[in-house]
C-alpha positions in Angstrom: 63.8 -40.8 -78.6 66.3 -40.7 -75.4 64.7 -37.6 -74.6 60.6 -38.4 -75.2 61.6 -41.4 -72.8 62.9 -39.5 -70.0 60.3 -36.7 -70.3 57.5 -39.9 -69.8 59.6 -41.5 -66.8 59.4 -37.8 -64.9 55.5 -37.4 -66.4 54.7 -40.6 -64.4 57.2 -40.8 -61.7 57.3 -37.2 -59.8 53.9 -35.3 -60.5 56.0 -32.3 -61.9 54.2 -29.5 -63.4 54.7 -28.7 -67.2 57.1 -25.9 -66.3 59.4 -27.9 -64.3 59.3 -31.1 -67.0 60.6 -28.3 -69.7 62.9 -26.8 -67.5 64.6 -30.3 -67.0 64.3 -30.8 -70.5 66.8 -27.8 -70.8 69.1 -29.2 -68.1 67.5 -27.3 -64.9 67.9 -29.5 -61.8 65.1 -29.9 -58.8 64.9 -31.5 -55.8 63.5 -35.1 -55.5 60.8 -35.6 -52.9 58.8 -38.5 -51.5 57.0 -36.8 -48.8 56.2 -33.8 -46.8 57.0 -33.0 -43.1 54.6 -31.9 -40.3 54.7 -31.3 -37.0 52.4 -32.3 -34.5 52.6 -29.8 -30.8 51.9 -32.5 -28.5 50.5 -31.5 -24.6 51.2 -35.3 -23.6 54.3 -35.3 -24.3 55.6 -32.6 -24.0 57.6 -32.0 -26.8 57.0 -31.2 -30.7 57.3 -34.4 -32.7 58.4 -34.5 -36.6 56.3 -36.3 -39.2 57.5 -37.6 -42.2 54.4 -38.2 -44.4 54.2 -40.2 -47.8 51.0 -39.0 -49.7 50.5 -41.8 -52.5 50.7 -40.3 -56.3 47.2 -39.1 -57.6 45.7 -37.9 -53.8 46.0 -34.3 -54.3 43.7 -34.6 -57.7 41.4 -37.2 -56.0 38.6 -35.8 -53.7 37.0 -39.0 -53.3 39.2 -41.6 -52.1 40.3 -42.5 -48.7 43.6 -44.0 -48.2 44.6 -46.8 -45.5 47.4 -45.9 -43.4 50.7 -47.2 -42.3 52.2 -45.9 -39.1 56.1 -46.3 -39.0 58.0 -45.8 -35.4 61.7 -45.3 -36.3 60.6 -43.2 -39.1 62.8 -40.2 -39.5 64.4 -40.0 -42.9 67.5 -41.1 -41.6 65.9 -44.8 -39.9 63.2 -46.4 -41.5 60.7 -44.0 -43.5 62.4 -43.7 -47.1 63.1 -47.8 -47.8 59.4 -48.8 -46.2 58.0 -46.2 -48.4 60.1 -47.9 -51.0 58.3 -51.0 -50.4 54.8 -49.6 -50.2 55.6 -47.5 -53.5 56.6 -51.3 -55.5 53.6 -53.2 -53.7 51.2 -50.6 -55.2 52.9 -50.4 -58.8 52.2 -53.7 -59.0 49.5 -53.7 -57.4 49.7 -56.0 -54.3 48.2 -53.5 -52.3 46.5 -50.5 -52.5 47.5 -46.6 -52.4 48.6 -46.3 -48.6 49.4 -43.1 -46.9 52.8 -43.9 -44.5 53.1 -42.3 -41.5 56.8 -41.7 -40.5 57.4 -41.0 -36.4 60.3 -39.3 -36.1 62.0 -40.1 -32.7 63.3 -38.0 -29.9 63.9 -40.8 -27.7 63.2 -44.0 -28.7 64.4 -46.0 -26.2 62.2 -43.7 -23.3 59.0 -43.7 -26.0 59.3 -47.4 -26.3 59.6 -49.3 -23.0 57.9 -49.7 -20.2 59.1 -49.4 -16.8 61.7 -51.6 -15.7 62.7 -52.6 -12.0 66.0 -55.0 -13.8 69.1 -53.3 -12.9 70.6 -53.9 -15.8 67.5 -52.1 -17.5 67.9 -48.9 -15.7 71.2 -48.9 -16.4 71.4 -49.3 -20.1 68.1 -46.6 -20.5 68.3 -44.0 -18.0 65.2 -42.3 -19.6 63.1 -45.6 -19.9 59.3 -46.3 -18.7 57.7 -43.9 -21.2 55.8 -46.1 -23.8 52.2 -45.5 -21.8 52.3 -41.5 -22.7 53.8 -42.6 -26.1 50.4 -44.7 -26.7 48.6 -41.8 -25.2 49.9 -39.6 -27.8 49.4 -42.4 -30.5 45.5 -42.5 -29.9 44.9 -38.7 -28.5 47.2 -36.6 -30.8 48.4 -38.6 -33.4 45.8 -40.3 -34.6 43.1 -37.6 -34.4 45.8 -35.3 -36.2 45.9 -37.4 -39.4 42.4 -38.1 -39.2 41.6 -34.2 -39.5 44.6 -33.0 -42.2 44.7 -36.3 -44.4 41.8 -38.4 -46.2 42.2 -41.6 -44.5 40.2 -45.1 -44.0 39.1 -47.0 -41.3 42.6 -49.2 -42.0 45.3 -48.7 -39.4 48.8 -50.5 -39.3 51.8 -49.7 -36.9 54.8 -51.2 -38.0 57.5 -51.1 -35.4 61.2 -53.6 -35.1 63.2 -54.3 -31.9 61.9 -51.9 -29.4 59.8 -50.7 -31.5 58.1 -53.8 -31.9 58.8 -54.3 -28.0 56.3 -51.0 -28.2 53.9 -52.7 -31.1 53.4 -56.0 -28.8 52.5 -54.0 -26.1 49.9 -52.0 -28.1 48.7 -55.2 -29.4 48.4 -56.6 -26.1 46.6 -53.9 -23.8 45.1 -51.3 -26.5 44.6 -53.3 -29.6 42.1 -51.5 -31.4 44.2 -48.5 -31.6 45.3 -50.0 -35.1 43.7 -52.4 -37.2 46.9 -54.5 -38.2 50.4 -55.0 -36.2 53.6 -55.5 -38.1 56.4 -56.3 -35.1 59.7 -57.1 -36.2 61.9 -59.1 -33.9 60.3 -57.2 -30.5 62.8 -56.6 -27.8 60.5 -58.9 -25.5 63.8 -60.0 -23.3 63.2 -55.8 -21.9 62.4 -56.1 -17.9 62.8 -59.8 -18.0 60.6 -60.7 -20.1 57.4 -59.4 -17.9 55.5 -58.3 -21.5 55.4 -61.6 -22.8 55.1 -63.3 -19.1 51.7 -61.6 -18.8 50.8 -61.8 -22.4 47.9 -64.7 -21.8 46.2 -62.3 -19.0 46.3 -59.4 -21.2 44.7 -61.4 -24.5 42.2 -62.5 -22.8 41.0 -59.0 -21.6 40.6 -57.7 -24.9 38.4 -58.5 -28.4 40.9 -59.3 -30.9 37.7 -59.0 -33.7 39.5 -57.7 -37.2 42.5 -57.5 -36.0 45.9 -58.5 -38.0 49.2 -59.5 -36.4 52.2 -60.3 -38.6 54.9 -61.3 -36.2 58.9 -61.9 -37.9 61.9 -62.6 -36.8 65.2 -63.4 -38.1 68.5 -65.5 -37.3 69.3 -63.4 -34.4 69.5 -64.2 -30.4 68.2 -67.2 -29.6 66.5 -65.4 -26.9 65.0 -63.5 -29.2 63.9 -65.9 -31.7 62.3 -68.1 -28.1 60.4 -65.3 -27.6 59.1 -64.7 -30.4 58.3 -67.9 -31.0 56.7 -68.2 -27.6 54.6 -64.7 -28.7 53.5 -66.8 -31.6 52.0 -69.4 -30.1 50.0 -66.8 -27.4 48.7 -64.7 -30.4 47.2 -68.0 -32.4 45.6 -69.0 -29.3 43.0 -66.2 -29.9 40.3 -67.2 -32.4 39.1 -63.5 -33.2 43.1 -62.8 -33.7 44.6 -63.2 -37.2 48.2 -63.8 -37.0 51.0 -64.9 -38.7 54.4 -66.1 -37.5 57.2 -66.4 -39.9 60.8 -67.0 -39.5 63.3 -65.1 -41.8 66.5 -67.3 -40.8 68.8 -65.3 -44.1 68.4 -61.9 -42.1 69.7 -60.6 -38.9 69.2 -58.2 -36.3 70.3 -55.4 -38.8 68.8 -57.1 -42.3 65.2 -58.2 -41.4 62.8 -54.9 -41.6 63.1 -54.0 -45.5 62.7 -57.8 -46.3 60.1 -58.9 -43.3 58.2 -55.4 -44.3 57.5 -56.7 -48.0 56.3 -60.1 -46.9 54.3 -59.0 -44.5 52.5 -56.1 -46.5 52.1 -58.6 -49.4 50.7 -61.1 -47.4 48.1 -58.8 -45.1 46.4 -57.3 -48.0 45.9 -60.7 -49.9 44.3 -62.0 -47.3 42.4 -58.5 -47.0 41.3 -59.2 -51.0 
C-alpha cells in the first residue's frame, strides 16, 4: 500500500514517464525539476541573459490553452524564482488562481538594471554601475516580451513582480510605461534611490499615462520608516487615479528580508479574486 501511494504522489506530482515511475519503483534516483532554462541574446543590452521558466503541469499535452504570465526580477534559482513558483504552484492546487507561466530574470547586475541615474553622491558611490533601468525596460518590451510571446503559449495577462530595487524598477515601469504589463506586484520599492526624485515626480508621470486595466498591489513591511513613508506616500498617488486599481497593504510581522514569499501569496490571491 506504501508503495501504490508513492507511485500516485510521483504520477501527479512530476509528469514522469512510465519508464522513469518503474525505475523509481526499483530504487533508481532522478533529478527533480521545476523549470527549464533559456537564454535570450539580447542587442540592447548587450549581454546574454538567463531565464528560469516554470511551465505549469499539463501545458506540453494542452494545444489549446494560453497561460497568463508572471515576470519575476531577482529570479535566478538562487534569489527569488523557486519559492514564488512555490506560491504560484499552491495558489493553483487550490485553485486561487489559474495555471500561470513564471518568468524568472536572472540578474547580471541588478543594482545597474534597476536604477535610474542618480546625481546623489552618496548614490554613485554605493552603485558605481547605476543609471541602467531605461535599457533594462527596453529589453523588457523589445526582447523579452516578444521572446515569450513567440516560444511559449501565453495570454494577454502580464505581471512583473519585483522587491526593493526591484520594485524601485517596477514603480518606475508603472509610472512611465505602464502598459508594458497588465498588473504590478512591488515589494517595499527602494523609492529613497536619488532622493527620492521617482516618487517626487510620480503625480506628473500618472497623469501622462491611461491607467485603464491596470493592477497595482503595493506592500511593505516593518522596515525603515523611510521606507514605509514612501510607500505609503506611493499609495495615496496610485489611488488618486480612477482607471488605476491598487491596493496598499502593510505587512508589519515581516521585514526587509521576510516580506516577498508572504506579500507574494496575498497579493496573487487577492489580484485574481478580484480578476474572477
Amino acid at each position: 500500500m506504501r508503495k501504490l501511494l508513492l507511485l500516485l504522489a510521483i504520477l501527479f506530482t512530476c509528469n514522469l514517464s512510465n519508464a522513469q515511475v518503474a525505475s523509481i519503483a526499483k530504487g533508481e534516483r532522478y533529478p527533480l525539476s521545476i523549470g527549464i532554462i533559456d537564454h535570450v541574446q539580447s542587442a540592447v543590452m548587450g549581454e546574454d541573459r538567463t531565464l528560469n521558466i516554470y511551465l505549469p503541469d499539463g501545458y506540453d499535452k494542452d494545444t489549446t490553452t494560453k497561460y497568463p504570465v508572471i515576470y519575476l526580477l531577482d529570479g535566478s534559482k538562487d534569489e527569488d524564482f523557486i519559492h514564488v513558483v512555490g506560491v504560484v504552484q499552491f495558489l493553483t492546487m487550490i485553485q486561487a488562481m489559474p495555471n500561470t507561466i513564471v518568468v524568472g530574470i536572472a540578474n547580471v547586475d541588478r543594482k545597474r538594471d534597476f536604477t535610474y541615474p542618480s546625481t546623489n553622491p552618496v548614490d554613485v558611490k554605493l552603485v558605481p554601475t547605476l543609471g541602467g533601468s531605461a535599457k533594462f525596460t527596453t529589453f523588457l518590451e523589445t526582447e523579452l516580451q516578444p521572446h515569450i510571446q513567440k516560444f511559449y503559449k501565453v495570454s494577454s495577462s502580464k505581471t512583473l513582480i519585483g522587491q526593493s530595487l526591484g520594485g524601485l524598477l517596477a514603480t518606475e515601469v508603472l509610472l512611465k510605461k505602464p502598459a508594458l504589463f497588465t498588473q504590478y506586484i512591488i515589494v517595499s520599492p527602494s523609492l529613497w534611490w536619488d532622493t527620492e526624485n521617482l516618487l517626487k515626480g510620480a503625480v506628473a508621470m500618472r497623469r501622462s499615462h491611461s491607467y485603464k486595466g491596470v493592477n497595482a498591489y503595493l506592500l511593505v513591511g516593518n522596515e525603515d520608516p523611510q521606507m514605509i513613508g514612501d510607500a505609503k506616500k506611493l499609495a495615496q498617488i496610485l489611488k488618486a487615479d480612477r482607471d488605476l486599481r491598487s491596493t496598499f497593504s502593510y505587512l508589519p510581522k515581516e521585514d526587509h528580508l521576510t516580506i516577498l514569499h508572504n506579500a507574494v501569496y496575498e497579493a496573487l490571491l487577492a489580484l485574481n479574486k478580484k480578476a474572477r
